[in-house]
N, C-alpha and C positions, 0 to 999 in steps of 0.2 A: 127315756129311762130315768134321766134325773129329775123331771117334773113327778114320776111317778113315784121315786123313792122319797122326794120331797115328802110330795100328801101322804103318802101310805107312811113315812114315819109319825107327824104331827098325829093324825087320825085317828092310826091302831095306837099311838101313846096317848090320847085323848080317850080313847073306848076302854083302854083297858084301867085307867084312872077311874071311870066312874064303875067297871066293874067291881071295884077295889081290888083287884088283883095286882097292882100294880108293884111287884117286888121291889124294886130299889126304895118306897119310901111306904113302906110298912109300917100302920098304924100314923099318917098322915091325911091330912082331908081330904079324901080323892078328887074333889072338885077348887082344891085349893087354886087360887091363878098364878102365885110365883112357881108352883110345882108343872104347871099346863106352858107356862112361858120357858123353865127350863127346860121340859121336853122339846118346844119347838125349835129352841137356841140350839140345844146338842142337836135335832134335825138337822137344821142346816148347816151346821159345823159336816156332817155327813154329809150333806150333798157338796160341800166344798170340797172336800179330802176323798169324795169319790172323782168328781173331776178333775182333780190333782195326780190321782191314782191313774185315770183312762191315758189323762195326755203323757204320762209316763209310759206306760203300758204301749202307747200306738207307736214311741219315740224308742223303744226296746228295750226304755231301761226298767227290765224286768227285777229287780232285787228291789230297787226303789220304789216300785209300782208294788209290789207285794205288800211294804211296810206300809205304806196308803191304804189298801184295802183292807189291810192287819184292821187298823184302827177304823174303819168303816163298820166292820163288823164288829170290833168293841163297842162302838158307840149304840150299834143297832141292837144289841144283847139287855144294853147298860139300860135306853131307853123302853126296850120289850119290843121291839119295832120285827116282826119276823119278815115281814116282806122284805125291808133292808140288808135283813140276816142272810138271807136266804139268794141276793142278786151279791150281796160281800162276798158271800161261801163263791158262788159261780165265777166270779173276776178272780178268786183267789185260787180256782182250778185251771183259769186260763193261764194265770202266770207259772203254776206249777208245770204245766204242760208245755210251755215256753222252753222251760229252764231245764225237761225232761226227767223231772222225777215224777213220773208217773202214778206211781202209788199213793202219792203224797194230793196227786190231781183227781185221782177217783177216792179219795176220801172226802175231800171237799166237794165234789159233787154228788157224792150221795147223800153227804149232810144235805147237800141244799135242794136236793129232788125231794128229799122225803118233807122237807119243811113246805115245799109247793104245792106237793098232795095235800099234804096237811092243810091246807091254806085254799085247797081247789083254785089254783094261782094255771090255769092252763098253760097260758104262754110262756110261762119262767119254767115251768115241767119240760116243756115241747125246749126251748133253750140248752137245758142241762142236759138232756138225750141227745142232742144232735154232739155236745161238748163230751159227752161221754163216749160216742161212738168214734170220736177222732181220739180221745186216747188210744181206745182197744185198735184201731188202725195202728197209731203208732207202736202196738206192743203187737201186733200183726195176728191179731182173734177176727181174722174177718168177719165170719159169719155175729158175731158178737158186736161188731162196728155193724153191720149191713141191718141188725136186728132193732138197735138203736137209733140210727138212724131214720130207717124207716117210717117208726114207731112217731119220733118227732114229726116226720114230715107230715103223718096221719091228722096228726093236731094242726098246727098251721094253714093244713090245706081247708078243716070244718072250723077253724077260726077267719078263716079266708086273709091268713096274714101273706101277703105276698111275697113281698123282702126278703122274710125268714124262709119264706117256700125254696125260692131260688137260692139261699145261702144251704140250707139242705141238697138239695140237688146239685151244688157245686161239689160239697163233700161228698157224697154217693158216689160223682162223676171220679174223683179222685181215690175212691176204695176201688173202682172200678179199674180204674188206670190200673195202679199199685197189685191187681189182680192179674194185670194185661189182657182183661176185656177190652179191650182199646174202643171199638165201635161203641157198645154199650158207656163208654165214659165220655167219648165223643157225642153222643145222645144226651144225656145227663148236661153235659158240659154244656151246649148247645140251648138246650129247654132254660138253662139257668138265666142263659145270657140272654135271652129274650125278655124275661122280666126284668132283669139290671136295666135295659135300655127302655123298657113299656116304661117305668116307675123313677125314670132317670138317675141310678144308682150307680154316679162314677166312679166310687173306689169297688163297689163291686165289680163293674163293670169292667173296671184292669184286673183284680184277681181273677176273674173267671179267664178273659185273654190271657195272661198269665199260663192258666191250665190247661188253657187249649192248644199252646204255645212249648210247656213240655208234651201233651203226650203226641201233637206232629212232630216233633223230636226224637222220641220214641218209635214211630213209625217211617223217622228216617225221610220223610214230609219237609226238608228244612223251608223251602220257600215260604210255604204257609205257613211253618213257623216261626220264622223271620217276621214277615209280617203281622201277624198276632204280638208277638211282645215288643214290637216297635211301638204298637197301638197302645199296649200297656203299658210302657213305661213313659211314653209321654201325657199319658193321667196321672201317674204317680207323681211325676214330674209336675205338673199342674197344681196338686193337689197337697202337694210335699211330704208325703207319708216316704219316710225314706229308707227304714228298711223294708218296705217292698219295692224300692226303688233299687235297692241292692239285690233283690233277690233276681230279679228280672233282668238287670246289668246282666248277673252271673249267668241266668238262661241262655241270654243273648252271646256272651261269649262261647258259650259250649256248642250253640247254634256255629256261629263264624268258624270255631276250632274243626267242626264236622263239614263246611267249606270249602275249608283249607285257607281260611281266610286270615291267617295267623295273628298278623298283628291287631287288625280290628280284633280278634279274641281276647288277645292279652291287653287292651287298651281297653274294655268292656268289663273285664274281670278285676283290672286294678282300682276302677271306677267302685266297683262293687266290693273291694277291700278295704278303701279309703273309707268308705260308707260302717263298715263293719265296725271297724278297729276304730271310730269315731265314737258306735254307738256301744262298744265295749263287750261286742259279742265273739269272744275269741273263739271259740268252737268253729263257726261260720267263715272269721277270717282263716282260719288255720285250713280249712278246707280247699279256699281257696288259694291261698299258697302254694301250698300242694299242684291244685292245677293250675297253677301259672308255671311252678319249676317243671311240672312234665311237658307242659307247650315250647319253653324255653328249652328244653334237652335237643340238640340236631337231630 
C-alpha cells in the first residue's frame, strides 16, 4: 500500500500538472520542476505520516492515528493526489470504527468509495465494502453488512486477490457467528484460514484462530477452543501486535472461567488489562474489570 500511494501521488500530481489542472498553483508553469519536486516532497512526507499513522493504528493508539491520517489526507487534497485521498478517507473510517462512532466511519467511507469508483480503483472499492460492511455489523443491519460484504468479496475473488479474499470471508464468518449460524461461520471461518496458511499470513492467521476460538466458545466446544487461541495468541505473541494480544488473553480467560478453571481466568484477563490500560483503551479495560470482579465474587 505505501509503494502504491508513493507513485499514485508523485504521478496523478505529475498528470495532472501537465493537464494544467493543477489547483494549488494556478496560472504557474505546469511543467515547472521546482512545482514537480514540491509535489513529490509533499508525496513522500504522505507516505511518512501514513506509516506513522498504520504503526499507531495497529499499537491502538487510535486518537493519535486519526491525527496522522487527518494530515495524510491533507497533504493528498493539497497535492490533487485522489488515490492518496481516497486510502486517507478508508484508514480514517477504520479509526472512526475503532473509536465507535460510527456515523462518523460511514462518512468517511463513502467519501472514499465514491472517489474509487471514480478512479475505477477496483481494489480500494472492494476494500471500503468489506470496511463498510463491518460498521453496519456493528450497528447490527445484518442483511446490510452480509450485502456489502459480499459485494467486496465479488471483486477480490475476479481480481484473484487472495489475502483480501480470506479477510472477507473472516468477516462473513463473523456476521455469521454474531447471527448464531454458528456452522455457516465455522465454514467461512475455516475457508479463510486455509488461505492465511496457503499464502503464509501469520497475523491473519491468529485473527482467524482467534474467531474460531470464540464461536467453539459459543457452542460451549471449550477444548477446541482452548486450543485455537492458544495457537493465536502465541503468533500475536511472536509478532507483537498486542492489542490482539489482549483481545485473545481475554478469550482465553472466559474460556478457563467456563472450565472452572478460576485462577488461570483471572491470571489471563489481568494479562489482558495490563495490555489495555497500557494502550489507553478504557472502554475494553473497564470490561474487563467487570469480569474479573464477577469471577472474584464467592
Amino acid at each position: 500500500m505505501f509503494r502504491s500511494l508513493r507513485t499514485a501521488s508523485l504521478l496523478t500530481g505529475i498528470v495532472l500538472l501537465g493537464q494544467g489542472t493543477f489547483s494549488p498553483w494556478v496560472g504557474a508553469n505546469p511543467l515547472d520542476p521546482s512545482i514537480v519536486q514540491n509535489a513529490e516532497e509533499r508525496a513522500n512526507q504522505a507516505v511518512q505520516v501514513y506509516e506513522e499513522g498504520f504503526d499507531l493504528y495497529r499499537q491502538g493508539r487510535f486518537e493519535e492515528a486519526l491525527d496522522k491520517f487527518q494530515e495524510v489526507l491533507n497533504i493528498s487534497q493539497e497535492i490533487g493526489d485522489r488515490v492518496g485521498e481516497t486510502i486517507a478517507l478508508t484508514r480514517i473510517g477504520r479509526v472512526y470504527d475503532n473509536l465507535r462512532r460510527y456515523s462518523e466511519a460511514l462518512d468517511a467511507y463513502d467519501r472514499a468509495l465514491k472517489i474509487a469508483r471514480d478512479l475505477k480503483e477496483r481494489q480500494q472499492e472492494a476494500i471500503v465494502l468489506d470496511y463498510i460492511g463491518l460498521v453496519y455489523q456493528e450497528q447490527g443491519d445484518i442483511e446490510a453488512a452480509r450485502e456489502s460484504h459480499e459485494e467486496s468479496l465479488a471483486i477480490f475473488r475476479e481480481l484473484g486477490v487472495r489475502r483480501s479474499e480470506g479477510i472477507v470471508l473472516g468477516n462473513l464468518g463473523r456476521l455469521y457467528r454474531n447471527s448464531e449460524d454458528y456452522d455457516k461461520a465455522l465454514e467461512m471461518y475455516r475457508s479463510a484460514l486455509e488461505i492465511a496458511i496457503e499464502i503464509e499470513d501469520r497475523q491473519q492467521e491468529a485473527i482467524l484462530l482467534d474467531y474460531l476460538g470464540v464461536t467453539y466458545t459459543q457452542l460451549e466446544q471449550y477444548d477446541q477452543a482452548l486450543e485455537v487461541l492458544q495457537s493465536a495468541l502465541e503468533i500475536f505473541e511472536e509478532l507483537g501486535i498486542e492489542r490482539s494480544e489482549a483481545i485473545t488473553r481475554s478469550n482465553l480467560g472466559t474460556v478457563y472461567g467456563n472450565l472452572g478453571r478460576e485462577e488461570e481466568a483471572i491470571a489471563s484477563l489481568k494479562s489482558a488489562l495490563a495490555i489495555f490500560q497500557r494502550l489507553g483503551d478504557t472502554q475494553a479495560a473497564g470490561a474487563i474489570e467487570k469480569q474479573i470482579e464477577r469471577m472474584a465474587q464467592p
